[in-house]
Every structure is written in structure tokens, then in C-alpha cells.
C-alpha positions as CSV (number, residue, x, y, z in Angstrom):
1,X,17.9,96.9,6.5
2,X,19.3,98.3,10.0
3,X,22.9,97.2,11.1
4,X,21.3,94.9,13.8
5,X,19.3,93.3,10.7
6,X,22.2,92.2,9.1
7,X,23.8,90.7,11.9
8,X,20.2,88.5,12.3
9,X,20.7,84.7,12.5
10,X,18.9,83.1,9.6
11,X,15.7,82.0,11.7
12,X,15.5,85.2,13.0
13,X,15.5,86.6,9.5
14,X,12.6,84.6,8.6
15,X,10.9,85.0,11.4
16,X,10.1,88.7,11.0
17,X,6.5,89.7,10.4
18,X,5.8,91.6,6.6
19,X,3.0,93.6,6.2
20,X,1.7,93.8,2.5
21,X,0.1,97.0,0.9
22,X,-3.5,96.2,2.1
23,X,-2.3,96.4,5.9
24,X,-3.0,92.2,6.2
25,X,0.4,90.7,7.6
26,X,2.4,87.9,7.5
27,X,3.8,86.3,10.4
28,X,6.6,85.5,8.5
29,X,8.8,85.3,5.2
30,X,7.9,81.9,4.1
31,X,5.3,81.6,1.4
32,X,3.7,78.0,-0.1
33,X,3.3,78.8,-3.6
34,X,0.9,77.4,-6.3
35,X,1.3,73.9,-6.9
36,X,-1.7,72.0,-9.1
37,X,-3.5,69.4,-6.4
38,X,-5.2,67.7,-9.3
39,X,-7.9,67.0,-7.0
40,X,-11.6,67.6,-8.1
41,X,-13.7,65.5,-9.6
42,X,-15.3,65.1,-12.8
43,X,-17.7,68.0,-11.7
44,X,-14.5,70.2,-11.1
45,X,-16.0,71.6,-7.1
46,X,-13.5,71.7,-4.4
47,X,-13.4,68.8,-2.3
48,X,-13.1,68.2,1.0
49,X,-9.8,67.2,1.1
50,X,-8.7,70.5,-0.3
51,X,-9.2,71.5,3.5
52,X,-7.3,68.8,5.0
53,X,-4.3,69.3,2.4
54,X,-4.3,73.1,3.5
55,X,-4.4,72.3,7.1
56,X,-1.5,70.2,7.4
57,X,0.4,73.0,5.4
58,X,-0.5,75.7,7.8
59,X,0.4,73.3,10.5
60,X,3.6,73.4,9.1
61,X,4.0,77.2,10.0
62,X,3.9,78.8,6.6
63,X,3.3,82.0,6.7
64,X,1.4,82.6,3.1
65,X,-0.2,79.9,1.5
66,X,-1.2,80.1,-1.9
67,X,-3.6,77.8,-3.7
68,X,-2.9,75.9,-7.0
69,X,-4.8,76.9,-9.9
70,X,-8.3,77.5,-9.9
71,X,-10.1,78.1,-13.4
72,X,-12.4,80.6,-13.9
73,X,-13.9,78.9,-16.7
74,X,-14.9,75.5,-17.0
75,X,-14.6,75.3,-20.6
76,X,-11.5,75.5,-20.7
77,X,-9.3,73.4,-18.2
78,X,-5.3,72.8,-17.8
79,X,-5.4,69.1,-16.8
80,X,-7.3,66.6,-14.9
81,X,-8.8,67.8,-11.7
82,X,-8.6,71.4,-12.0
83,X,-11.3,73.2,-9.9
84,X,-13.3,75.3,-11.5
85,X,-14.9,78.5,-9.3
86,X,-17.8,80.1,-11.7
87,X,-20.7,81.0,-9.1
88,X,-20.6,80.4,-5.1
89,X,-22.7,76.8,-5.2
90,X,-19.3,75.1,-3.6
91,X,-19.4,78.0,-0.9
92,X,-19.4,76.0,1.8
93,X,-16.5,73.5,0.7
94,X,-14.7,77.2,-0.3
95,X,-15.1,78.6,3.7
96,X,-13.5,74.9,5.3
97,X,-10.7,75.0,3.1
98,X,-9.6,78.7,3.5
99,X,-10.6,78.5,7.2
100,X,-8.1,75.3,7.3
101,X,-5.7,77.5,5.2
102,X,-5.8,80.1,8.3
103,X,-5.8,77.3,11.1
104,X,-2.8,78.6,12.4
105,X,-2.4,82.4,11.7
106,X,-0.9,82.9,8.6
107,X,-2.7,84.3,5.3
108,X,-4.1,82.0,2.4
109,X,-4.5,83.7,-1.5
110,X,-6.3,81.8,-4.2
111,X,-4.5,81.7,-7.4
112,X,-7.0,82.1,-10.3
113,X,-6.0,81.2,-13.6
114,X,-7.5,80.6,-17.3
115,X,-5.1,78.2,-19.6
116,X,-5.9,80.0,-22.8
117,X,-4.3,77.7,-25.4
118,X,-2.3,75.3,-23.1
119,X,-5.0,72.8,-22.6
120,X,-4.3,69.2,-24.0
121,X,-6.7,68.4,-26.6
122,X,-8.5,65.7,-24.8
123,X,-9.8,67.3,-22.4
124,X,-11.6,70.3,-23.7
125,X,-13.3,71.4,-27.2
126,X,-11.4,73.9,-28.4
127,X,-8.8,76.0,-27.2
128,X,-8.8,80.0,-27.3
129,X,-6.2,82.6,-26.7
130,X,-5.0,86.2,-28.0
131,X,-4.5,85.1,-31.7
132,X,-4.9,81.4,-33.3
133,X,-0.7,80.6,-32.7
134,X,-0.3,77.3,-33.3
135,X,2.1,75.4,-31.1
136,X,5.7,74.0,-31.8
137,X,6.0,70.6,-33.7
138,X,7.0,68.9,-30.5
139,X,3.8,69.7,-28.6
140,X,1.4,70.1,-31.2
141,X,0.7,66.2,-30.3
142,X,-1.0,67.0,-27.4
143,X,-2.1,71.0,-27.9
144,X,-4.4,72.0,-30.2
145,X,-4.1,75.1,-32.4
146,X,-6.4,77.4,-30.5
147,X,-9.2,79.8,-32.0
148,X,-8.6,83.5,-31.5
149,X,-10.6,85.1,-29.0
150,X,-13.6,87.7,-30.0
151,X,-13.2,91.1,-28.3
152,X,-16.9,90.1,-26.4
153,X,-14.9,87.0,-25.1
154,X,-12.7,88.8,-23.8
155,X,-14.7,91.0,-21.6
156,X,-16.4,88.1,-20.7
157,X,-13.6,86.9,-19.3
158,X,-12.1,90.3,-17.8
159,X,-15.6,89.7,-15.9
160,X,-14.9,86.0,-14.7
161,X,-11.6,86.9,-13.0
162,X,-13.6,89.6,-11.0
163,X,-16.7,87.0,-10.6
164,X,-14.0,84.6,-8.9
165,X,-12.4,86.5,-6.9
166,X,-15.5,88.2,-5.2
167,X,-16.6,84.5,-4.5
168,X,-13.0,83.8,-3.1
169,X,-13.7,87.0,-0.6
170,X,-16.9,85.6,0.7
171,X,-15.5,82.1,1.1
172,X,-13.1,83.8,3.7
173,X,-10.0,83.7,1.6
174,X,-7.4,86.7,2.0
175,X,-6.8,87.0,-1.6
176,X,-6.1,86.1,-5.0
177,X,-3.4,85.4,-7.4
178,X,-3.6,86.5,-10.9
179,X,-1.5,83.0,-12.8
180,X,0.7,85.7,-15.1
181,X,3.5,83.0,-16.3
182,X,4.3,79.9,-17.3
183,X,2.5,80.0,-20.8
184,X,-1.3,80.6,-19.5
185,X,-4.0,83.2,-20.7
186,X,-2.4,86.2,-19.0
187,X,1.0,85.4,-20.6
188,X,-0.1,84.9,-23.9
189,X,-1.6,88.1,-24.0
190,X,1.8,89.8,-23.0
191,X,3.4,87.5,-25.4
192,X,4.3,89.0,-29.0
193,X,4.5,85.4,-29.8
194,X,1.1,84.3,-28.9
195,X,-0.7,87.9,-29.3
196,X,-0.5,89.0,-32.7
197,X,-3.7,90.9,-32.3
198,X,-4.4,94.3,-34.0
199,X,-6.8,95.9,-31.8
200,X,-6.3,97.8,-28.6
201,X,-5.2,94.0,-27.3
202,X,-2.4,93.6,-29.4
203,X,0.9,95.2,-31.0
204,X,2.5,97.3,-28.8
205,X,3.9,96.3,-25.1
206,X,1.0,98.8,-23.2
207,X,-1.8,96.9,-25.7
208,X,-0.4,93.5,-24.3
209,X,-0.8,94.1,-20.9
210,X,-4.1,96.0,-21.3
211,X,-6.0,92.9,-20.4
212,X,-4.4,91.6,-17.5
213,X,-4.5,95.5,-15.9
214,X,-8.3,95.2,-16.8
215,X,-8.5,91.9,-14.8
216,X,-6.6,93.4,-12.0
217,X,-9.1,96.1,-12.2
218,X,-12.3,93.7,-12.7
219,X,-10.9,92.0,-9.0
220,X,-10.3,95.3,-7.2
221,X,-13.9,96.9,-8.1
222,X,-15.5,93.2,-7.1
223,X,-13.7,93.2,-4.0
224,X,-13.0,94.9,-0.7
225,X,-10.6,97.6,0.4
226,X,-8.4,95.3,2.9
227,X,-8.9,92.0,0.4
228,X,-5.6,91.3,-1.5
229,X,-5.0,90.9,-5.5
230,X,-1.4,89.9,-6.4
231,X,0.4,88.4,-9.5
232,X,2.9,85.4,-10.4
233,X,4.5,86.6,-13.7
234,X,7.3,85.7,-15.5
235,X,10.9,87.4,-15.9
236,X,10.7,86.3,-19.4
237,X,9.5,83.4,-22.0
238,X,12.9,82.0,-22.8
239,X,11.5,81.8,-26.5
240,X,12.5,83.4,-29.4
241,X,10.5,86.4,-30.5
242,X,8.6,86.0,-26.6
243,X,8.8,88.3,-23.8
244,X,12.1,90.0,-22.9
245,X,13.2,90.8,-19.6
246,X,13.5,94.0,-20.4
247,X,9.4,94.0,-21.2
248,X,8.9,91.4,-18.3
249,X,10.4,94.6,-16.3
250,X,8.1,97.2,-17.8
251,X,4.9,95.1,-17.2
252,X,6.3,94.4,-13.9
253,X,6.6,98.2,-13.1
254,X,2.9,98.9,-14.6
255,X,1.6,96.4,-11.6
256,X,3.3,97.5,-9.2
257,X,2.0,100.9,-9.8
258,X,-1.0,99.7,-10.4
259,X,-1.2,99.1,-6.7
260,X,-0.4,94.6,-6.8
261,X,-0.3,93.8,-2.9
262,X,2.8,91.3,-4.0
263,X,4.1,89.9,-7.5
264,X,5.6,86.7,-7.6
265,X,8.8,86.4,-9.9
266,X,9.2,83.1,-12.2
267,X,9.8,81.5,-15.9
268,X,9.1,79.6,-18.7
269,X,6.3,78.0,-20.7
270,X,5.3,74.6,-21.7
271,X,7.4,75.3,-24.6
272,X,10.6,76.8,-22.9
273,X,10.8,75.1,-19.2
274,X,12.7,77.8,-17.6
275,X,14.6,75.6,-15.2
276,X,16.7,73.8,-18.1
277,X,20.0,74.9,-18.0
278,X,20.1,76.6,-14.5
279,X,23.9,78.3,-14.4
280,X,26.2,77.3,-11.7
281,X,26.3,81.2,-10.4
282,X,22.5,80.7,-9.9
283,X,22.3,77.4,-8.3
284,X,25.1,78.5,-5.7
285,X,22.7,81.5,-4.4
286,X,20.0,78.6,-5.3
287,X,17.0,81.1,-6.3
288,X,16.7,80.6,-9.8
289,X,15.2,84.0,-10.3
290,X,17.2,86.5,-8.2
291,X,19.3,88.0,-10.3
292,X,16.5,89.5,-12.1
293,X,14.1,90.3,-8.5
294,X,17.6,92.7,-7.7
295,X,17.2,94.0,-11.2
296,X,13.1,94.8,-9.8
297,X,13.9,95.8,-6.7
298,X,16.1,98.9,-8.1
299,X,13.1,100.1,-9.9
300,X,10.1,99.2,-7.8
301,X,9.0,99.4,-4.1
302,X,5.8,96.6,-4.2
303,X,6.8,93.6,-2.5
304,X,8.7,91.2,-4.3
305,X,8.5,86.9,-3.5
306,X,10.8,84.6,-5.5
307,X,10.3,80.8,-5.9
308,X,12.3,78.1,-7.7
309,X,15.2,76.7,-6.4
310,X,15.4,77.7,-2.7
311,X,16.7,74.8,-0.2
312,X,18.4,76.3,2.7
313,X,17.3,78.8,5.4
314,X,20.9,80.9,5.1
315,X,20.0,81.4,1.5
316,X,16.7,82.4,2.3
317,X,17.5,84.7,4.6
318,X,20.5,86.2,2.6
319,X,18.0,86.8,-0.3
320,X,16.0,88.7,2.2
321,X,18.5,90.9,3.9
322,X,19.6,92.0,0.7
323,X,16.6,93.5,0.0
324,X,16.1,91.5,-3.5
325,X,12.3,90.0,-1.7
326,X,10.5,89.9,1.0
327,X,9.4,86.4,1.3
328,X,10.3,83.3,0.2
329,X,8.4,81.0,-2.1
330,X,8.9,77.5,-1.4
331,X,6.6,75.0,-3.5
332,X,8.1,71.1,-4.0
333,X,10.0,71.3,-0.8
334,X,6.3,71.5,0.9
335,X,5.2,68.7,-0.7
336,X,7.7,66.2,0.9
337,X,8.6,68.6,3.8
338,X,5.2,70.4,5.1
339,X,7.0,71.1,9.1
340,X,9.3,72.6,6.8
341,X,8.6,76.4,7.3
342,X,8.6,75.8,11.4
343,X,11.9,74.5,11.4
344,X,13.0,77.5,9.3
345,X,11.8,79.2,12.1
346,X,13.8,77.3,14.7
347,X,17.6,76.1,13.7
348,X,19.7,78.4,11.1
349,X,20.8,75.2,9.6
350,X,17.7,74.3,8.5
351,X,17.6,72.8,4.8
352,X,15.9,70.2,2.6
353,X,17.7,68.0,-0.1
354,X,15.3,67.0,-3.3
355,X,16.8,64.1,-5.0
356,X,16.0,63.7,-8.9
357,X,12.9,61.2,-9.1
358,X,13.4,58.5,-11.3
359,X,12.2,55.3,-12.3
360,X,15.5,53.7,-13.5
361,X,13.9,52.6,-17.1
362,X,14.6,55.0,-19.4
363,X,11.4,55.1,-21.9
364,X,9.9,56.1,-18.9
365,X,12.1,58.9,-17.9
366,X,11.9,60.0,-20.9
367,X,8.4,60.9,-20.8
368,X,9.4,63.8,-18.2
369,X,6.1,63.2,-15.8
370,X,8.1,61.3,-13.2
371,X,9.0,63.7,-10.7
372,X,5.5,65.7,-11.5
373,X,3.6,62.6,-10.8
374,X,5.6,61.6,-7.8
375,X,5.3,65.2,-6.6
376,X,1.5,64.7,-7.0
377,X,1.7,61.7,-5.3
378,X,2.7,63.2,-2.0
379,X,0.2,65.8,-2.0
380,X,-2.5,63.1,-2.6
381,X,-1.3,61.6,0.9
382,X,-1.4,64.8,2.8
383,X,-4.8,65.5,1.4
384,X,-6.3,62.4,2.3
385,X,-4.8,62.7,5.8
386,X,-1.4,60.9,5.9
387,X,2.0,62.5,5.8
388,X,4.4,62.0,2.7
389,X,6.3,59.2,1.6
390,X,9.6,60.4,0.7
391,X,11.0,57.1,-0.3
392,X,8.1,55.8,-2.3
393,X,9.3,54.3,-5.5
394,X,8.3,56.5,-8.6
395,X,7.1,53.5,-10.3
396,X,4.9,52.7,-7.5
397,X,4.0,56.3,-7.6
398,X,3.0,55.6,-11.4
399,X,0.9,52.8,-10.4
400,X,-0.7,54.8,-8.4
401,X,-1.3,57.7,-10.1
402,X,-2.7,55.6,-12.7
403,X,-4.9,53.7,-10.5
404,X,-6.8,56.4,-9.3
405,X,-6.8,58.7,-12.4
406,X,-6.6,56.1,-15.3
407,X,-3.7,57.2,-18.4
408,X,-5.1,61.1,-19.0
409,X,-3.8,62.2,-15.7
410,X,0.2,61.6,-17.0
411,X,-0.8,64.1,-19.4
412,X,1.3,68.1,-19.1
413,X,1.0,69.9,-16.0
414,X,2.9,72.5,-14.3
415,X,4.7,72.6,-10.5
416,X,7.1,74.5,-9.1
């Protein structure tokens, strides 16, 4: 970064353009990332209201928008209202939402995503994954121990992540995300936890990540030249005997050369939440995964996007001018704040303060879906044309939630 770089005010900062490996460009550093909508029906197609949701985000100036997770399988869903994108029958619905995504110039990615053995047991018939790992005693309640996958399986799935993203092209979307973290398909495979497999899948770290290369692969060869693949993936598991930083870095190396247009740093599983515990010396730079994009950005050139933990513009725009990313993930600040990237654009002050959702009863609380619900809550009212209600009650929030998705959709889901 020049001299007159550093001396940038913080709106100026995150103003700048950045133009990603496949030449597409974004008018600015501020990306939405994945958050789940929970909003298809029962016959998992994209709604409508996918469009309007995606609208009002662009709207709100962001520069990158990228899509909760869409499963390429559906046979195997993460919770309630996941959409499912197997052939191009929702085409149509697919073109209005990314054209709404793109209603104001900036760039719109479709994260696609398979749960693996993270599905709750009521809502599919089995679970598969890498190797049959059962879960920990304090989930196995609601996660079933899943069957290990057959090597045609596999390759049948290798082939859905292409299938999907070729239909995301057509349906006018810039690109996909490949979901690499928080405990899904991809992850389990890099895991040595959850892939104890002894074929060319399984054992050593380059057998791990053999199949999510191949699904990167499977999307580039079902795609176009200027179309974009990238990849959220984890800095590591936070589990005993899961994936180390230090692996997290070699698998993050292998994509990046490997020719990802942008990886998305983050944490964590169902099992290890990655944002328990945050240190003080992390919250006061408020990125919870910084420390480890520097660590990245020493070894690799692809561009880099944090999310987790950002709140101010000045931080934002300090993360960028030292060189750590080159845009800025923002996901539950969007959902109460959608005008939020345009003001990042205007005032250097410009911040957003996320108060702790709760109900005030304590068995409640204790369930840990009260800020996820009231976080669903608000993109529910974007998405059916109203703006957010930051000072809704989370117990009306509940009620509400409850009302229109009856007791399964309290069940585990992930937002960041």
C-alpha cells in the first residue's frame, strides 16, 4: 500500500474498487457473507422473496453479496428451509434473485454447501460423511451417527457441486462459494477427526483435501472463464485431534494455487463454536480471525476476506491497509443494519453496536437459539419487504418464529 494509501480516511479506504483473479470487480471492500435465510418451502425452490431480501441488501451498497447456503442435494439438508439447487426447474426464480442481488452494481456469489453429517435427525434419513464418526454425547441428541460414504457417492457428489454451479452461471449469478468450515461435508473431509478413511480420501493431509480440489475442479470445468469459484474455510476446528492451523494453512495454500478467485477465513463446528472465548487482544482489533489472515497473507497472494467480529469502519479499514484482506465480511451487522455498507462509505465514524439478544428467562437462554432466531427474525422482515426491527423483543421473536415454522425450526443452525 502507497504512502498516500496509508494516510486514506477510513471511507476512503473502503471505498476503493478490488478486482479479483477472474478480472470481475468490486466497487468496494465490503462483502455480505453467508447467512442461512431459512426461507424455502417444504419443496426446498427459491422463493420470491429471496429477490426482495437481496435487493434491499444491494440497496444498502454492499459491494459482494454472498448467498446463504444452498444444498446440492436434497437428501440431505442442514435445517428447515434450506434451498436445494439440483437441476435449473427454479431458473427463473434463480435470474430475479441474482438480478436483485446486482440491482445496484456490486457482485453476488452463491454459496453451495452439502451438510455431510451435521443434519438433525428429524429432518433427513440418514446422514453420510467421510467415515461413520459418531458425534459428541452432548449433540448426539439431535445428530445422528452418519453412514460412511461409498467412493461412487462421492463422485456423485464431486459432480453435484459442478451441476450447481453451472446452473448458478445461467441464473446470472457471478459465482459460487464452496461452504469449507464450520463442520460441513468439505470440512469433514479435511478433518482427521471426521475422515478416517483409507483410500486415496483419507489419511494423509493431501488425501483430505483431494475432494474438495476435485469439487473446485468439477465447478471450474462446468463453468466459464470470467465466472468466479471461491471458498469459506476454516483457520482450524478448535477440537482435539481436528484440523490445525498449521494444516488449515497448507490447505489454504493448495487453493490459492489452485487458482480460488477469494477464500474466506473463519472457525469452528457445531461441536467447537469458534467464537467462545474470543481474547481481549482480538476483540480490540474486533476481527476474530486476523491474526491468522496476517499469518496467510505472508505466504499467499489470492485475495483474502475476513468475517466475524467487525463493527467499525476504522477497523475495517486498518485491517485493509495492512494488507491482512482485501474486503471485509460483515454478516449479522446486515441483518439489523442493511444501509450499513453505504454509510461505511460516507462518515469514518461509521459503526454498528450488536447488543446480546436475550429473553430474560433463563431455560430459555439456555437453549442458545435466541440471538439465531432473533437474527432470522429480521431477515424474514427484509424478505417480505419491511425493514428490521431492532428492538423487537426476542420472545416475541420466538413467537414468531414458532408461528410460522412450528417447533423444528428452533432446531441447530449456523450464522455468522
Amino acid at each position: 500500500m502507497s504512502h498516500d494509501d496509508e494516510r486514506a480516511r477510513p471511507h476512503e479506504v473502503l471505498g476503493q474498487p478490488f478486482t479479483l483473479p477472474n478480472g470481475q470487480v468490486v466497487p468496494n471492500r465490503s462483502m455480505k457473507s453467508a447467512m442461512s435465510e431459512a426461507l424455502a418451502g417444504a419443496d426446498m425452490r427459491a422463493p420470491d422473496k429471496m429477490a426482495t431480501l437481496y435487493r434491499r441488501w444491494a440497496k444498502g451498497g454492499v459491494g459482494l453479496s454472498v448467498t446463504g447456503n444452498v444444498m446440492v442435494d436434497r437428501r440431505a439438508l442442514g435445517e428447515p428451509g434450506n434451498i436445494v439447487l439440483e437441476d435449473d426447474r427454479d431458473l427463473a426464480a434463480l435470474q430475479g434473485w441474482a438480478k436483485a442481488g446486482k440491482s445496484h452494481g456490486g457482485l453476488i456469489y452463491m454459496q453451495l454447501n452439502h451438510p455431510g453429517r451435521q443434519v438433525p435427525k428429524f429432518l433427513n434419513a440418514e446422514s453420510v460423511a467421510p467415515s461413520a464418526v459418531p458425534f459428541s454425547e452432548k449433540m448426539a441428541a439431535m445428530f445422528a451417527t452418519p453412514r460412511a460414504l461409498e467412493l461412487a457417492e462421492i463422485e456423485d457428489l464431486v459432480e453435484r457441486f459442478g451441476r450447481s454451479a453451472a446452473i448458478a452461471e445461467r441464473a446470472g449469478f457471478d459465482g459460487v462459494q464452496i461452504h469449507g468450515a464450520h463442520g460441513y461435508l468439505v470440512s469433514q473431509f479435511l478433518s482427521p477427526l471426521t475422515n478416517q478413511r483409507e483410500d486415496r480420501y483419507g489419511g494423509s493431509a493431501e488425501n483430505r483435501r483431494r475432494f474438495v480440489l476435485e469439487v473446485y475442479r468439477a465447478m471450474r470445468d462446468a463453468t466459464s472463464d470470467g465466472f468466479g469459484v471461491a471458498i469459506k474455510i476454516n483457520s482450524a476446528d478448535f477440537q482435539r485431534g481436528g484440523v490445525s492451523e498449521e494444516e488449515s494453512m497448507e490447505t489454504i495454500r493448495a487453493l490459492g494455487d489452485a487458482g480460488m478467485d477469494f477464500i474466506e477465513v473463519s472457525g469452528g463446528t457445531y461441536e467447537a463454536p469458534a467464537m467462545v472465548g474470543v481474547k481481549s487482544s482480538t476483540k480490540s482489533r474486533e476481527a476474530y480471525f486476523l491474526e491468522f489472515a496476517e499469518k496467510v497473507r505472508a505466504e499467499l497472494d489470492a485475495p483474502l476476506v475476513v468475517t466475524g467480529g467487525f463493527r467499525s469502519g476504522a477497523a475495517m479499514a486498518d485491517a485493509i491497509r495492512s494488507g491482512a484482506v482485501d474486503l471485509v465480511g460483515l454478516a449479522r451487522p446486515l441483518a439489523v443494519h442493511p444501509d450499513f455498507p453505504k454509510e461505511l462509505l460516507t462518515f469514518d465514524e461509521a459503526s454498528v453496536s450488536l447488543a446480546k439478544r436475550t429473553t430474560g428467562v433463563k431455560t430459555i437462554d439456555r437453549m442458545g437459539m435466541v440471538e439465531l432466531t432473533w437474527y432470522a427474525r429480521q431477515l424474514h422482515y427484509m424478505a417480505a419487504g419491511r425493514e428490521p426491527v431492532p428492538d423487537r423483543h426476542p420472545i416475541r421473536a420466538l413467537a414468531e418464529q414458532l408461528v410460522t415454522a412450528g417447533p423444528k425450526a428452533f432446531r441447530p443452525r449456523r450464522g455468522r
